[in-house]
Every structure is written in C-alpha cells, then in structure tokens.
C-alpha positions as CSV (number, residue, x, y, z in Angstrom):
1,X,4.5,31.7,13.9
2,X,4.0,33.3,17.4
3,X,4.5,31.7,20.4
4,X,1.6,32.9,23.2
5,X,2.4,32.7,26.7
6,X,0.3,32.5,29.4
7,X,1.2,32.5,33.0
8,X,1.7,29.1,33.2
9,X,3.4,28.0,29.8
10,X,4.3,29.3,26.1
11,X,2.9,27.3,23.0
12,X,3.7,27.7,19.9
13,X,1.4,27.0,17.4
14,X,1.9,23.3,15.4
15,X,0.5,23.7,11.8
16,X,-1.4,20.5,11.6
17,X,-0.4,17.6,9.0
18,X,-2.6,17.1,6.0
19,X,-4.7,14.0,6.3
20,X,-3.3,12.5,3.1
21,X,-0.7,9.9,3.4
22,X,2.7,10.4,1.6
23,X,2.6,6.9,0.7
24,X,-0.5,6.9,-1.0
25,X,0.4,8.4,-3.9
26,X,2.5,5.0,-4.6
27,X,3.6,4.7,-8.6
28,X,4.4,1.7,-8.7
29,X,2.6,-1.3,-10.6
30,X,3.7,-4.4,-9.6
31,X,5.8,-5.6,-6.5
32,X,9.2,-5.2,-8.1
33,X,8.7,-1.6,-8.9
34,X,7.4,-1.2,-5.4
35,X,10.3,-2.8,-3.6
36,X,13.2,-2.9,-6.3
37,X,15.6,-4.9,-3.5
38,X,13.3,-8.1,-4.5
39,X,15.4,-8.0,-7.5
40,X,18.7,-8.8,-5.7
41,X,17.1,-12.0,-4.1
42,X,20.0,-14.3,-4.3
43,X,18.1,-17.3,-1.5
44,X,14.8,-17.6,-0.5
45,X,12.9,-19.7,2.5
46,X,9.8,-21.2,2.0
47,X,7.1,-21.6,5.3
48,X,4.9,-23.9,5.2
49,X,2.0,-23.8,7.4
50,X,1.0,-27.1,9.2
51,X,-2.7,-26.7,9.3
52,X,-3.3,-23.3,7.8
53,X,-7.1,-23.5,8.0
54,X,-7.5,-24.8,11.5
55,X,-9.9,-23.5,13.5
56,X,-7.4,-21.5,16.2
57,X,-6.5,-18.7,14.0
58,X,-4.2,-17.6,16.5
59,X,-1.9,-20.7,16.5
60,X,-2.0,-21.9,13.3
61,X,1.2,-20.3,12.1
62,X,3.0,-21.7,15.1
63,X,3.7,-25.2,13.2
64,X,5.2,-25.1,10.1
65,X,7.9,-26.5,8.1
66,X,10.6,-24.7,6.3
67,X,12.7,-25.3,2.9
68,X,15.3,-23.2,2.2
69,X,16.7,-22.5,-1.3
70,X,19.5,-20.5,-3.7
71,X,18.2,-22.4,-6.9
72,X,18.1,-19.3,-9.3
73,X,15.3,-21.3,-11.0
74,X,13.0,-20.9,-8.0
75,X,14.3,-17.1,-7.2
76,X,13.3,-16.5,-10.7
77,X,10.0,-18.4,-10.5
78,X,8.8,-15.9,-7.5
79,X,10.1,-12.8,-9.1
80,X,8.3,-13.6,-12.6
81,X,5.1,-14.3,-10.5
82,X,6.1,-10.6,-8.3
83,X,6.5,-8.5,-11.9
84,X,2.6,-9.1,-12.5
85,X,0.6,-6.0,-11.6
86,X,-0.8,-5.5,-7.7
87,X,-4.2,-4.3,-6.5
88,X,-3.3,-2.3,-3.2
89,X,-5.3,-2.6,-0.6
90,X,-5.7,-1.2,3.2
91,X,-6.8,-4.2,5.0
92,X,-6.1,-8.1,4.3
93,X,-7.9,-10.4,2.7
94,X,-10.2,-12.4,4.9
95,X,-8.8,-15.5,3.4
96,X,-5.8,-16.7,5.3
97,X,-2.1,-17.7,3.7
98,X,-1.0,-20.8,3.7
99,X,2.8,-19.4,4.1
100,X,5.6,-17.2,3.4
101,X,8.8,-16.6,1.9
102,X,11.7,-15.0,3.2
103,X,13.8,-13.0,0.8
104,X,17.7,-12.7,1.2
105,X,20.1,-10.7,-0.2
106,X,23.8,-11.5,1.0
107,X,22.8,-13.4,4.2
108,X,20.2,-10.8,4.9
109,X,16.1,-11.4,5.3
110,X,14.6,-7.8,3.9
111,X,11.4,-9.1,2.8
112,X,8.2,-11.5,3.6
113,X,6.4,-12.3,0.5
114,X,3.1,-14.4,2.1
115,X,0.9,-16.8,-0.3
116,X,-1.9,-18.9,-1.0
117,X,-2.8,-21.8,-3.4
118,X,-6.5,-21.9,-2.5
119,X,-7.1,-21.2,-5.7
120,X,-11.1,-20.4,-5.3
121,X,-10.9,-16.8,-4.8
122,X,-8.0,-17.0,-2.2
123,X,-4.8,-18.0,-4.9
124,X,-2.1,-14.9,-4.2
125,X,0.6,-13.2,-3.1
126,X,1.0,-10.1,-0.9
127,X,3.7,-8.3,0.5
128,X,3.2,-5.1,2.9
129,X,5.2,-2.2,2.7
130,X,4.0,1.5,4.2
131,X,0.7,0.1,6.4
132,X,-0.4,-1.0,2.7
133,X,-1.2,-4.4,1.8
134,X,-0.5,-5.1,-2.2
135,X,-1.8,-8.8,-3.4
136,X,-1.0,-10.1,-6.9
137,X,-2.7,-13.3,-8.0
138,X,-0.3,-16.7,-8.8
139,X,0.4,-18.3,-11.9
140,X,0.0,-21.5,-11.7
141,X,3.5,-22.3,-12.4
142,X,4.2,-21.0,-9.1
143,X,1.7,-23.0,-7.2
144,X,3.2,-26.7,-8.5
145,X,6.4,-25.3,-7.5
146,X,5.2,-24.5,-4.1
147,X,3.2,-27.6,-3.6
148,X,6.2,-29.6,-4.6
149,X,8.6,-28.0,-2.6
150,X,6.4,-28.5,0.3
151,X,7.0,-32.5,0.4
152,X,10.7,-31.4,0.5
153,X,9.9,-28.9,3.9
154,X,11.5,-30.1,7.0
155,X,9.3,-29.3,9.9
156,X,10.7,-26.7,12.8
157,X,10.0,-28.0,16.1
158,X,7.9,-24.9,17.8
159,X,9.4,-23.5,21.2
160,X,7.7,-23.8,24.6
C-alpha cells in the first residue's frame, strides 16, 4: 500500500476487516466440543439464587447460597447433561437463571455454566464463550440433582 502525505500528516491506508466474525463459523455441536477443558472438571460450585424471580432484576443475584463439590458422580451428571447438542444464540434468553456453576480444574475456576429448572419453556443450560450465548435444555436427572443439592447450599453473607 501507499502511504499519502499531506502537509500535515501521512496515512496509510488500513484495508478494512470483513464484517464476518471468526467465531461464527463455530463447529462444534454440543458444549464439550465447544469448550473441551469442561472435560477436565475435577470440582464444581453450585450458586443458588435466593429469590431468582424477584422483581429487582438487578439485585437478585446478590443473595445466594453456594455448595461446593468433587463427587465425580455430580461432575459427571453436568458433563452428560453438557454433551447434548446446543442452539447458539446472540442474545439471552429473556427468561432469567436460577444459578450457576463454577467449573475447576486443579484449584482453577475456567468456566460458568448458568441454569434453570423452570421447566415451562425456561429449563437449560448456557454457557458463553466468543460474545455467543449457547443454551442446551436439562434432563431431568439434572434438575433433582440440583434441587437436592440446593437444601444442602450454605448461604454467603452479601458484602456492604
């Protein structure tokens, strides 16, 4: 390319990037082809939303309670429910979750999987990764498990 100068300044001419996103051409099918560390989950944390359908819905993931586990019966539990196939989508849902999961590897969070049980129209997963949000629905394996490990969260005093 040529750089023009004028008096005042030189540019060089930027070719411009094409409009299509890199990431948008994402192969993957489910959530452990899409983030293949999911597999080396060795401890989770499950959050628990207090009031998840409050009317504030700026506050309502300030209360919560937390349970955290390494049963390889739960790991596997997530990771079965993760292997089903994912609809991608842009935005979120306008339902709202009723809580996450923290994935570990090692001592190490490197993933959020968030959830719902509402199962009328808002029973998933989701995970984001690349801007992208990619929801699989929940067996319903998955939500006993969570609703029973809920009665075993200890709530986490919010900080002022």
């Amino acid at each position: 390319m040529a750089t023009i100068c004028y008096v005042l300044a030189c540019t060089t001419p930027v070719k411009e990037k094409s409009p299509v996103a890199a990431n948008s051409f994402i192969t993957a099918s489910n959530a452990l082809e899409l983030d293949p560390r999911l597999v080396t989950a060795d401890s989770l944390v499950f959050v628990f939303y207090k009031d998840p359908y409050m009317t504030d819905s700026l506050r309502y993931t300030r209360f919560y309670s937390q349970y955290p586990s390494t049963d390889t019966i739960e790991v596997n539990q997530l990771l079965q429910n993760l292997a089903w196939k994912f609809k991608k989508q842009e935005k979120p849902r306008g339902c709202r979750n009723e809580g996450k999961i923290w994935c570990f590897a090692k001592g190490k969070v490197f993933q959020t999987i968030y959830f719902s049980t509402r199962c009328n129209g808002c029973c998933f997963l989701f995970l984001v990764k690349d801007g992208y949000f990619f929801y699989t629905d929940v067996k319903q394996s998955l939500v006993d498990m969570l609703k029973d490990l809920q009665l075993k969260a200890i709530p986490v005093k919010a900080e002022k």
